[in-house]
C-alpha positions as CSV (number, residue, x, y, z in Angstrom):
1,X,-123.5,-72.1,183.9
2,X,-125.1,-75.0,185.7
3,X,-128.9,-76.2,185.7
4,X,-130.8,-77.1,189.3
5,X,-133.7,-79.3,189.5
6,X,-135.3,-78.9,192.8
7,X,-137.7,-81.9,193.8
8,X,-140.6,-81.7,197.0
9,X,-144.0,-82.6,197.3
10,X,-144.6,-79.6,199.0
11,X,-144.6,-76.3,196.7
12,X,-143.9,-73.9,199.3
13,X,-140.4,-75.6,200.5
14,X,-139.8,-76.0,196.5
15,X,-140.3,-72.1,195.8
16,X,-138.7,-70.9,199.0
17,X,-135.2,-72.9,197.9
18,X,-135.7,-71.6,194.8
19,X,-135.5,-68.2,196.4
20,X,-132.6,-68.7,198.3
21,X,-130.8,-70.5,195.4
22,X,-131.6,-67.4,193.3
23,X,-130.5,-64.7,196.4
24,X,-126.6,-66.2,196.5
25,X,-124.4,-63.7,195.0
26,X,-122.2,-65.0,192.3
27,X,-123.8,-68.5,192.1
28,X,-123.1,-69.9,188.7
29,X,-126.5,-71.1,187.6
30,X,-128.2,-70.7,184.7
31,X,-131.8,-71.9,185.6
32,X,-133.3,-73.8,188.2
33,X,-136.6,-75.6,187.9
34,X,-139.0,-77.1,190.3
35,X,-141.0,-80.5,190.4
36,X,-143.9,-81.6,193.0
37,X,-143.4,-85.6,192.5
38,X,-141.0,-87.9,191.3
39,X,-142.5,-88.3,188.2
40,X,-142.7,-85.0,186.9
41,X,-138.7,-84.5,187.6
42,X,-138.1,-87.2,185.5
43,X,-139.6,-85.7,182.7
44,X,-137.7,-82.8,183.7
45,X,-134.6,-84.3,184.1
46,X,-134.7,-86.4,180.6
47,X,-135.4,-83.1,178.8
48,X,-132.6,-81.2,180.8
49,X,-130.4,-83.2,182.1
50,X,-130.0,-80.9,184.7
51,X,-126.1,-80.2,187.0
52,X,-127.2,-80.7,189.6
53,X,-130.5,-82.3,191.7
54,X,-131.5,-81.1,195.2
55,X,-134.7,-83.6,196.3
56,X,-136.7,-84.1,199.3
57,X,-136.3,-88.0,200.8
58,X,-140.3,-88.7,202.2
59,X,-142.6,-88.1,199.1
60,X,-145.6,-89.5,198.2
61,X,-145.4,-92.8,195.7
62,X,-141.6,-92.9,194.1
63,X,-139.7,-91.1,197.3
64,X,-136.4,-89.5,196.9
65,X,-134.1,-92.5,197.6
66,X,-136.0,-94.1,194.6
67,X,-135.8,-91.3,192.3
68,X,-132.1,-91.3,192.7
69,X,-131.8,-95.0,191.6
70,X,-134.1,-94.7,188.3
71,X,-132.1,-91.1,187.5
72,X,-128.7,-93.2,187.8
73,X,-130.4,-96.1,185.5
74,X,-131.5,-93.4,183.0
75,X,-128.0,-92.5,182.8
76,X,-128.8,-89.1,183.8
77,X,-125.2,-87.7,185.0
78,X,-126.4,-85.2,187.9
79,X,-124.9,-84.6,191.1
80,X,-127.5,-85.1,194.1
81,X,-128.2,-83.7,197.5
82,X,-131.0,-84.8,199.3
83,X,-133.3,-82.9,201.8
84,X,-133.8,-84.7,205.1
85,X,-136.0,-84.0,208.4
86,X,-134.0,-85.3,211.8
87,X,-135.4,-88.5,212.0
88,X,-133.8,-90.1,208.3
89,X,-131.3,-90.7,209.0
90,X,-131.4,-94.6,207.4
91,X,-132.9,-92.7,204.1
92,X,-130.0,-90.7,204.6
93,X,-127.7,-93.5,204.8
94,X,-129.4,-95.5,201.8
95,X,-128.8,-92.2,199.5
96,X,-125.2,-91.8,200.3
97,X,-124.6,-95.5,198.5
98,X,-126.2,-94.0,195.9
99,X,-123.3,-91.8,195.3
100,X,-124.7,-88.1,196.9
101,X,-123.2,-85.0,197.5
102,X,-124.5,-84.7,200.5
103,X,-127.7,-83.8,202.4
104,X,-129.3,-80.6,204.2
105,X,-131.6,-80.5,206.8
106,X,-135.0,-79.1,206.6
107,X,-135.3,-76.5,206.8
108,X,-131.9,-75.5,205.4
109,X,-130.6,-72.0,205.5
110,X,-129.0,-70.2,202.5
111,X,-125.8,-70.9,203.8
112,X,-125.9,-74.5,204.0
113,X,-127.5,-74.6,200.4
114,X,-124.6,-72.3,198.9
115,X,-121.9,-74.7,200.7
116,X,-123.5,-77.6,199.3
117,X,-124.2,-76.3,195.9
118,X,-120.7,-75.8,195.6
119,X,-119.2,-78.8,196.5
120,X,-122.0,-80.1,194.0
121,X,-120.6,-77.8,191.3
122,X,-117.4,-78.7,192.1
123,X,-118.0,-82.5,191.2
124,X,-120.1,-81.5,188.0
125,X,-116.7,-80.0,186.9
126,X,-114.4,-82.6,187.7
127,X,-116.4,-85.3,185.6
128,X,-116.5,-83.1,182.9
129,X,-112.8,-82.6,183.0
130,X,-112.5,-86.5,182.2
131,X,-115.0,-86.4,179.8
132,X,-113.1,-83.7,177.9
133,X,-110.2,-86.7,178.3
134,X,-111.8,-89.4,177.2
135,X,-110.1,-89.4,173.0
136,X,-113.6,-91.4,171.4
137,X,-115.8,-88.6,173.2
138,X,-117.8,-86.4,170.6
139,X,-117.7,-82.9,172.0
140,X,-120.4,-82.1,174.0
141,X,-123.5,-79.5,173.2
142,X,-122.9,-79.9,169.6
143,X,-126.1,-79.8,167.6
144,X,-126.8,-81.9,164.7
145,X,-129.8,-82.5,162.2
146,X,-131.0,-85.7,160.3
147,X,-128.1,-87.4,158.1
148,X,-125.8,-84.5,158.6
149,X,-121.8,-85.7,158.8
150,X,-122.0,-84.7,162.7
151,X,-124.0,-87.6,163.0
152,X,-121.8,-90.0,160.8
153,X,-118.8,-88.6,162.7
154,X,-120.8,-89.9,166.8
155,X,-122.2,-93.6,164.9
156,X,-118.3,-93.6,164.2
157,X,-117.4,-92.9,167.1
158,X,-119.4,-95.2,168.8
159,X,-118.9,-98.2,166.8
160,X,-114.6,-97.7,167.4
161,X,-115.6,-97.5,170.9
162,X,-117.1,-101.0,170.5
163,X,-114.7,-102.5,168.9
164,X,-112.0,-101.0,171.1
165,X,-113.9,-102.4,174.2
166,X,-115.8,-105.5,173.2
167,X,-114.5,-107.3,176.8
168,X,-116.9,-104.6,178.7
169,X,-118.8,-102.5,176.7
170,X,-122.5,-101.5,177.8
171,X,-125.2,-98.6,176.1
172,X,-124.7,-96.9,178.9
173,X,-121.2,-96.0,178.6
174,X,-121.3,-95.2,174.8
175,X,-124.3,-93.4,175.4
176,X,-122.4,-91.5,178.4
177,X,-119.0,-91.2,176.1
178,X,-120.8,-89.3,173.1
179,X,-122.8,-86.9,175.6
180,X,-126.2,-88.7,174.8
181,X,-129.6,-89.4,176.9
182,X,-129.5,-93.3,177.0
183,X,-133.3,-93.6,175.9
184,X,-132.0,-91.3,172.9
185,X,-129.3,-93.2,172.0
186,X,-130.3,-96.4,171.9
187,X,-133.0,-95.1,169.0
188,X,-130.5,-92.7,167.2
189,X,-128.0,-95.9,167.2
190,X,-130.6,-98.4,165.4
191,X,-131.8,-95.7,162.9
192,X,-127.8,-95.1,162.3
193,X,-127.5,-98.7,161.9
194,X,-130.2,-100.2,161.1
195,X,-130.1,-102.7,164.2
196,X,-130.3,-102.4,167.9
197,X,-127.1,-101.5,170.1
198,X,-127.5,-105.3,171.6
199,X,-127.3,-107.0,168.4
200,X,-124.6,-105.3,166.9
201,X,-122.7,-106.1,170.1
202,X,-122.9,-109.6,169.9
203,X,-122.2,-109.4,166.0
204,X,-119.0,-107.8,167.1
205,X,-118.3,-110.8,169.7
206,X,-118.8,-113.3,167.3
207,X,-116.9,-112.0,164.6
208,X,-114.1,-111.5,166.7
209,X,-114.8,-115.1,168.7
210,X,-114.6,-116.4,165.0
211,X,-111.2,-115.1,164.3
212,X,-109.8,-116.1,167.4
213,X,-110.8,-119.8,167.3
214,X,-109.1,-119.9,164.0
215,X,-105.8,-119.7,165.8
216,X,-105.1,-122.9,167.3
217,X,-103.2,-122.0,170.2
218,X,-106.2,-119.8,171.4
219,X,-108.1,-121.9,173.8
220,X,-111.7,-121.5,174.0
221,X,-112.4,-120.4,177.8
222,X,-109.5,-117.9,176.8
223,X,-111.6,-116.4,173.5
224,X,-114.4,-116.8,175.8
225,X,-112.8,-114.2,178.0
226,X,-111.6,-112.0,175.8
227,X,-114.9,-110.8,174.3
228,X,-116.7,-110.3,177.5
229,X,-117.9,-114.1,178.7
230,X,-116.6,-114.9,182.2
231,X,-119.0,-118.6,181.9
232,X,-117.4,-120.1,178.8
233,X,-120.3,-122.3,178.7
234,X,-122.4,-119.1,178.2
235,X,-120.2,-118.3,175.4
236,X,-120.5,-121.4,173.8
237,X,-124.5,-121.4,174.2
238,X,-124.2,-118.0,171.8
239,X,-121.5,-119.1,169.3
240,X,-123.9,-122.2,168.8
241,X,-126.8,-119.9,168.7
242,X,-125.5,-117.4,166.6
243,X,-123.4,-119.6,163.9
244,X,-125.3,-122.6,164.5
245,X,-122.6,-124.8,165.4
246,X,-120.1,-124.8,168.4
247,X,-116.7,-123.6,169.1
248,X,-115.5,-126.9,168.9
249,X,-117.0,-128.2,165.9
250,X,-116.3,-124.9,164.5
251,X,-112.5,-125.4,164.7
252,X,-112.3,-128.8,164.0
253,X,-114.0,-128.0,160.7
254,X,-111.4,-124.9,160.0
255,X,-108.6,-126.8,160.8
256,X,-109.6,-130.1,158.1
257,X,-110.4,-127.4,156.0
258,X,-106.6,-125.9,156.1
């Protein structure tokens, strides 16, 4: 069963979707909630996390392009359609880099909304298909309370992701990986562990940086690379930083010392 969030300024196109939504027969939806601004369907949406995210382009202060953007940045994993008068068609243009289903023009009739809805279903699906494929994901909709081994079992999970992916590894995949609001995440993972998700990045990188410089024949843009640094100078700027002397130094000194 899928969630809608349906996004317009103006309450009486919001409501009369709504009522078209609920009129198709067989439509797999569970609930579908409405929201007058931008800001308000955030809320929504971080409580939510709704399927799928129907919103109108022109509204006052954050407009629909906009809310799009800071959904995709809040990791929320909706499909979107947008709702678009004749004359937006650059808006329109704009949203489709932003990765949209597709849009329907105002005002849209209950066929195009079913044909779209579909399509939008469709995609939910797919992606989680390769979430159920990813083999570190923690199964989704599982709840958990404080200190319980369900929440052992996702820090685990999380930290092997890490290690497994140091080269390219971001909060927002993890966060996306074990099924988790990013917001959420990031303070479940530093009560887990006692230190932000950043930090415990770079204690991972410079671990490993550590071992690898120990092997001669490793050269240092190379280590550099293969923890995540494409400027080995930036990687040598955080070696120094973090261990207080650089990768040079570093293996001269291991090497006298053997």
């Amino acid at each position: 069963m899928h969630t809608i969030l349906l996004v317009d300024d103006e309450e009486i196109i919001c409501n009369s979707m709504k009522a078209k939504i609920e009129r198709i027969p067989g439509l797999d939806v569970e609930e579908i909630l409405t929201a007058y601004n931008a800001l308000d369907a955030l809320k929504i949406a971080e409580k939510v996390n709704p399927d799928v995210i129907i919103t109108d382009i022109k509204m006052p202060g954050m407009n629909g392009i906009e809310l799009i953007k800071e959904m995709i940045n809040n990791d929320l994993r909706g499909e979107y359609i947008i709702l678009s008068g004749y004359d937006d068609y650059v808006y329109v243009r704009e949203a489709f880099k932003c990765g949209i289903v597709d849009y329907l023009l105002k005002p849209a009739s209950t066929e195009d909304i079913k044909e779209k809805l579909y399509l939008a279903f469709e995609r939910v699906e797919e992606k989680t298909k390769k979430i159920t494929q990813n083999p570190y994901r923690w199964p989704m909709h599982q709840e958990f309370e404080n200190n319980t081994p369900r929440e052992k079992s996702i820090i685990d999970i999380a930290l092997k992701y890490i290690e497994d992916n140091i080269e390219n590894v971001a909060l927002t995949a993890v966060s996306n990986m074990v099924c988790m609001n990013y917001t959420y995440f990031s303070e479940f993972f530093k009560k887990q562990t006692g230190i932000t998700f950043s930090d415990y990045v770079m204690n991972v990188k410079m671990r490993k940086a550590k071992a690898l410089l120990q092997d001669p024949l490793n050269q240092i843009q190379d280590v550099a690379y293969e923890i995540g640094y494409e400027n080995p100078k930036h990687f040598t700027r955080a070696f120094k930083k973090y261990y207080g002397i650089s990768p040079t130094d570093f293996r001269k000194n291991n090497i006298v010392n053997h």
